[in-house]
C-alpha positions in Angstrom: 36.9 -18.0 -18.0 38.7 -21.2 -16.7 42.4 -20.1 -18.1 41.9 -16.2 -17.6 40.1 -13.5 -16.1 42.2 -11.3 -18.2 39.3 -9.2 -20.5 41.9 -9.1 -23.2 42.3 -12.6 -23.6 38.9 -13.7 -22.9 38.3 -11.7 -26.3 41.0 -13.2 -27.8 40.2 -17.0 -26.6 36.4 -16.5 -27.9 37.5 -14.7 -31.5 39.4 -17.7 -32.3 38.1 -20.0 -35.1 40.4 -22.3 -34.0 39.8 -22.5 -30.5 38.5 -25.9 -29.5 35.1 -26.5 -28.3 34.6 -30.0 -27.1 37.4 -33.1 -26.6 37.7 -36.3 -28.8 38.3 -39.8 -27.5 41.2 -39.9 -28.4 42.3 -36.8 -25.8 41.0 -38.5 -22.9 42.6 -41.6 -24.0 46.1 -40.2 -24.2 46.0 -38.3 -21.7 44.8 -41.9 -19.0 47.8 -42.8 -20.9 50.1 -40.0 -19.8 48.5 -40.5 -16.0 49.8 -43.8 -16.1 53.4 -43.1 -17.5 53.6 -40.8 -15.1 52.9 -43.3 -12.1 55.1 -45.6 -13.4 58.3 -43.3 -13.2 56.9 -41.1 -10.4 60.5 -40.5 -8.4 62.9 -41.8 -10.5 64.1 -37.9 -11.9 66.6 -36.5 -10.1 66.4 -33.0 -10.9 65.5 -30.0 -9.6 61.4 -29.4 -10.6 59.8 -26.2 -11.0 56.1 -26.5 -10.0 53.6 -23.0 -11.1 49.9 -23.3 -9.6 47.4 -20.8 -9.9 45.3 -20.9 -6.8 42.2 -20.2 -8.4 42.8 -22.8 -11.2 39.4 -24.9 -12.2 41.7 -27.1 -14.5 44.3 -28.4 -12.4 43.8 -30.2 -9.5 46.1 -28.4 -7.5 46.1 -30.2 -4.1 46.8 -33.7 -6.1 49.5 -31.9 -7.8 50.8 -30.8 -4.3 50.5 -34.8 -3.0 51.7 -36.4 -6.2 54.8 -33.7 -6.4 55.2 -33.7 -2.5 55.8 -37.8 -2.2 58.3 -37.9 -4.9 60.0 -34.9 -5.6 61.7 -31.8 -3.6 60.0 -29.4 -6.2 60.6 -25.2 -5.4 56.5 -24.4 -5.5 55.1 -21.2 -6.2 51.7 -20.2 -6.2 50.0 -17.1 -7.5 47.1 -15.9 -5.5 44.2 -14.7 -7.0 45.3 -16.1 -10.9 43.3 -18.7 -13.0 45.2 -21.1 -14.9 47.0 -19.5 -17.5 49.5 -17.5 -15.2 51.5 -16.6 -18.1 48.8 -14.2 -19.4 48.0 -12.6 -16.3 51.4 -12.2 -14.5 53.2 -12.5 -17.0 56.6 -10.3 -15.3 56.1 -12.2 -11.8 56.1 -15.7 -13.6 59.7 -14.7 -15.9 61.3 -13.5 -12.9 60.1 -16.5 -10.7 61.9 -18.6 -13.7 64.9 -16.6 -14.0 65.2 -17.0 -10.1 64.7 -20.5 -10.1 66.7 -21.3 -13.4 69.3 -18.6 -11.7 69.4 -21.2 -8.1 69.5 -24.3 -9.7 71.8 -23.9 -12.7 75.1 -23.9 -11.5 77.0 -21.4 -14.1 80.0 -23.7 -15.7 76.7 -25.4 -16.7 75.7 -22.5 -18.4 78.2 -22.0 -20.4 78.9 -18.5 -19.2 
């Protein structure tokens, strides 16, 4: 229930055999050591950034994403009201459009290719 409310996929995520059901060591490890990567260069990327939040999202910490995001980057920020985190399986033609838009905006076309 903490990635969708989406009845579909809740039967999907609890049919799977592989789906995990508890975190190793190891995860939390890596991932204290992508926190503090991510300090480290925290404003030194100059490109545009893209940020998603679900606002009902139990996973994400969404008002440290917002601080974190908000002191060093000018990120285009969209958030989908009443979504848990998996956006992409509950609004799914809201989130590709969002993307197109943004890729649309930010992509100037000779970069393209087109």
């Amino acid at each position: 229930e903490m990635f969708t409310t989406n009845p579909h996929y809740l039967e999907m995520i609890e049919n799977d055999p592989l789906r995990l059901h508890a975190a190793t060591a190891r995860f939390f490890m890596e991932s204290r050591r992508m926190d503090q990567y991510l300090a480290r260069v925290r404003g030194t990327y100059e490109g545009p950034v893209l940020l998603i939040l679900a606002d009902g999202d139990r996973i994400i910490d969404n008002a440290t994403t917002l601080d974190i995001l908000g002191e060093a980057y000018d990120a285009t920020i969209y958030t989908y009201e009443k979504q848990t985190h998996s956006v992409q399986l509950e609004a799914t033609d809201r989130l590709v459009s969002d993307i197109d838009a943004w890729v649309d905006a930010e992509v100037p076309m000779h970069e393209t290719g087109e």
